[in-house]
N, C-alpha and C positions, 0 to 999 in steps of 0.2 A: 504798242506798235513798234518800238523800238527793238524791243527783245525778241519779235519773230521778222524784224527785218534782217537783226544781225546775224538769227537763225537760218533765213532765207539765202543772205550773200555766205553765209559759210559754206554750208552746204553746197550749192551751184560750186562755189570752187572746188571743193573735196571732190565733186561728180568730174573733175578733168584729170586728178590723179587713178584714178580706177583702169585695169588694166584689162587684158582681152580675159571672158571665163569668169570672172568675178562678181560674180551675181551679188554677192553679200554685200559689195563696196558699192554695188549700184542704187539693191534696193535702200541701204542705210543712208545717202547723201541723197539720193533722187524722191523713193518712193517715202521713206519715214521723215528724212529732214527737211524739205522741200514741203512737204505733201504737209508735215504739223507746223510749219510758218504758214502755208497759204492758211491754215484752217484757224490759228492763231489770231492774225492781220484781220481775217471775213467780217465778223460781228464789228468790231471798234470801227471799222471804215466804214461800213456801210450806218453803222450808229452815229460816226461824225457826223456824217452826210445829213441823216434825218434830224439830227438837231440843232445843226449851223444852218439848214435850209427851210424856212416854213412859205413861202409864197410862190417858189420856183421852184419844189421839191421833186417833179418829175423829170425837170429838166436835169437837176443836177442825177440824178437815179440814170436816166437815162446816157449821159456823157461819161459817165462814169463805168457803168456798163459797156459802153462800146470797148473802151479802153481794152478788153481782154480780146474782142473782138479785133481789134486792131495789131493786137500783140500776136493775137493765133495768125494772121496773114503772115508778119513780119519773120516770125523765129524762125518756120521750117522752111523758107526758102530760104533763109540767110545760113542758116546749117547745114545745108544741104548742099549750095554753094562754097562753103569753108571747110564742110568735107571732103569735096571733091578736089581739092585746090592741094595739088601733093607736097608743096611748099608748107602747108598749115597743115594738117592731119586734125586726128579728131583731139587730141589733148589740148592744142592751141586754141580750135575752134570752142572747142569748150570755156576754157580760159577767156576768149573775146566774147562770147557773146555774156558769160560769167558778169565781167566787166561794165558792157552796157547794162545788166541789170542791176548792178548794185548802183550804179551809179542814177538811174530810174527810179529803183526801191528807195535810196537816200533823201533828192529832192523830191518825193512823194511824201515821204514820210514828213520833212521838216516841214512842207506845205500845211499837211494836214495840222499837225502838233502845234502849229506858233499861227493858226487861225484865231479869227475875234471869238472871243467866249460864247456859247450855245445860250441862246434865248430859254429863258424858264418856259417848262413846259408843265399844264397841268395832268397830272394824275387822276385818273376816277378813284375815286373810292371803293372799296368791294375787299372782295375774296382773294389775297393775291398767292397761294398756293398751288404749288405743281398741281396738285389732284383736280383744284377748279380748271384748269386748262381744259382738261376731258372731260369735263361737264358742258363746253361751251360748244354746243352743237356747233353751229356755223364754222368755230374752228377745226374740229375735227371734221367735218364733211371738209373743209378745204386741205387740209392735210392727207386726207384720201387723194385728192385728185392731184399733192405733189409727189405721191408716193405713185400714182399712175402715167402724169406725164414723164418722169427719167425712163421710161422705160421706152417710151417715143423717140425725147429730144437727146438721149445719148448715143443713138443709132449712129448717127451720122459723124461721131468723133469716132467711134467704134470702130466703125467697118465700113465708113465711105469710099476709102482706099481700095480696101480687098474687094468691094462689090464692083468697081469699076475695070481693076484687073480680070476680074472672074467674065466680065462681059465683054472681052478681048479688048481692051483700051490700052495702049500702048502707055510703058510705064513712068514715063517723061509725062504724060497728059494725066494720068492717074493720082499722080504725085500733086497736081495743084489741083483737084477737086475739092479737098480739103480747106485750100485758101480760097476756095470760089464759095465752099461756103460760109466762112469768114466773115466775106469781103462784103455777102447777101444780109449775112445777119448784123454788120455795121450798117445796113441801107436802113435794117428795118430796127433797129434799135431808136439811131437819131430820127427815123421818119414817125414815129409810131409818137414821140414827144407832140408832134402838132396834131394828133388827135382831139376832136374837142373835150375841152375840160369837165363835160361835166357827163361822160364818160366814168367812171368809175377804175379804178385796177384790177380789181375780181374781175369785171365787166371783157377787160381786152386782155388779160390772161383767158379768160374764157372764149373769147372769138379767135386769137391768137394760136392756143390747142385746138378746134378747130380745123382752121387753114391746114396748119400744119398736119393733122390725120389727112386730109382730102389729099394732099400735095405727098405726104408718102405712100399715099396707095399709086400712082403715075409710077415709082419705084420699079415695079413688076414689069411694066412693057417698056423699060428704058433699056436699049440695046446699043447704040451709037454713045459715040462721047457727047456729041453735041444735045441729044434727049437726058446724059447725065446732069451736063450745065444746063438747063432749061429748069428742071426738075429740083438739082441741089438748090439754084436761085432762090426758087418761090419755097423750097423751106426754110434754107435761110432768112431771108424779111421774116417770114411767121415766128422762127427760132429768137431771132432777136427782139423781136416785139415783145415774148412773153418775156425774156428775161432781163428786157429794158424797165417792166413791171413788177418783177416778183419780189423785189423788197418791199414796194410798197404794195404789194396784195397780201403779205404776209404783215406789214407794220397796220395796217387798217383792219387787224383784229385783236391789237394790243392794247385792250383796256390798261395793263398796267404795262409794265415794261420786261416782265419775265417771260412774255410769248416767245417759242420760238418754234424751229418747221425741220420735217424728217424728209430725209432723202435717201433714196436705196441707191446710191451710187457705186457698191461694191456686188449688187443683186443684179442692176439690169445687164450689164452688157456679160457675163460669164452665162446668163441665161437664155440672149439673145442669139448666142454661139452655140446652145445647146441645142436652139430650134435649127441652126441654121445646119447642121449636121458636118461630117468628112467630107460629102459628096458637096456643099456648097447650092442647096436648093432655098434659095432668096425666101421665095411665098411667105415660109413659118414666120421668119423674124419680122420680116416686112408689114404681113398682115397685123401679127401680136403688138408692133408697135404702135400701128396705127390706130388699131383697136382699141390699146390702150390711151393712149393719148386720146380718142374721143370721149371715154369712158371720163378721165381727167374733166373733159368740159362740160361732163354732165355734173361731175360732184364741186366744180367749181360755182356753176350756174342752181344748184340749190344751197351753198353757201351763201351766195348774196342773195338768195331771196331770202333767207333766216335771219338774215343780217339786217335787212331793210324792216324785217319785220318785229327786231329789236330794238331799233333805232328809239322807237317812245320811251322804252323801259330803261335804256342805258341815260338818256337827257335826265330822267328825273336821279337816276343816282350822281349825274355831272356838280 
């Protein structure tokens, strides 16, 4: 945790030295150094979480989650603000908001690390080899449907902006659709926690993909800014729902502790841009995501029934 924190505050300051034209300086501090501490930090945090917490573990899953949720409202309006501000330009504003994050990443960090010791947890017995992974039906049926829902839930980081411009939305009002749907998927991240417990997390990642296909096909007839925010809203809660879940839809198929889950996050949105052409015709991407993200709830929803229908056979190897 330590070592891609201090990878993280580096970097964020190196991205305020980089000059106009210098792509090399941007991608090396933003996209390589930035990009391998978030991916560093991912597992160990969310691993704390699942083994400091056994009675409230949704809760904690789900607060934790909002957190980025909260962060995406705060940054682009606070940058966007310190850019505009001709007194700070973009190298200071860099430098500030630099500053709040290390200073966030540090008492994050020392939180997590000087926590009461993790409760012993039992292990099943078995097979615990990479190759068993892909022999575990129910996990790979669900691993399909995370490799189908990015292709949905990243639409809206992607091109929420540009489809709102494209739809004559004045650029001042465009610019916080992004935060609006933030702000939607902090609703539905902490609201999706008082779901009842005995609910499942495959169960509402699967109703969750869902909502959310039904809610971007509305996409298509949304012409007005106010039919944008109506629209971004009710994906947001659904956006946040599943991803107030997905660690633990992915941790409730960890017989042992080496499972882990594939995401095409460098596939969907350059493909999304492919549907969506020069000319800017919505329909391809829109439909494709949505399509896809239902597709997601269908391979989700035969993972837990394989799952439920393992449950005798996994007890007797407990």
């Amino acid at each position: 945790m330590w070592s891609s924190a201090a990878l993280f505050i580096l970097s964020n300051f190196m991205l305020s030295i980089t000059r106009q034209n210098q792509y090399y300086a941007v991608l090396l501090s933003q996209g390589i150094g930035m990009g391998t501490a978030l991916g560093l930090s991912w597992t160990p945090m969310f691993g704390m979480i699942g083994h400091r917490f056994r009675r409230h573990r949704d809760l904690a899953f789900g607060l934790t989650a909002s957190g980025a949720a909260f962060g995406a409202i705060v940054h682009p309006i606070m940058l966007d603000r310190l850019f505009s501000n001709p007194n700070i330009g973009f190298h200071n504003a860099v430098r500030i908001n630099a500053g709040m994050n290390a200073i966030l990443v540090v008492v994050g960090t020392v939180l997590m690390t000087h926590a009461s010791p993790p409760q012993k947890i039992a292990v099943v017995r078995g097979d615990m080899s990479l190759l068993h992974l892909f022999k575990d039906l129910p996990y790979v049926l669900f691993n399909f449907g995370l490799l189908c829902t990015q292709f949905g839930f990243l639409f809206p980081f992607a091109y929420l902006q540009l489809f709102s411009r494209t739809r004559g939305i004045p650029v001042k009002e465009a610019f916080y659709t992004l935060s609006i749907f933030n702000a939607a998927a902090v609703v539905g991240r902490l609201g999706s926690i008082s779901l009842p417990k005995r609910m499942h997390a495959v169960e509402i990642s699967c109703l969750a993909s869902l909502g959310f296909s039904a809610c971007m096909f509305a996409y298509i007839s949304a012409q007005r800014f106010v039919d944008v925010v109506v629209v971004t809203s009710l994906v947001g809660i659904f956006s946040g729902a599943y991803f107030s879940y997905f660690v633990n839809s992915v941790a409730s198929f960890a017989r042992t502790r080496a499972y882990v889950s594939f995401n095409p996050h460098l596939v969907a949105p350059p493909l999304l841009g492919l549907l969506l052409t020069k000319n800017f015709i919505w329909e391809g991407p829109i439909v494709f995501a949505s399509l896809m993200t239902m597709l997601s709830a269908g391979f989700f929803a035969l993972s837990r029934a394989f799952q439920i229908r393992n449950l005798p056979r996994l007890e007797k190897m407990s």
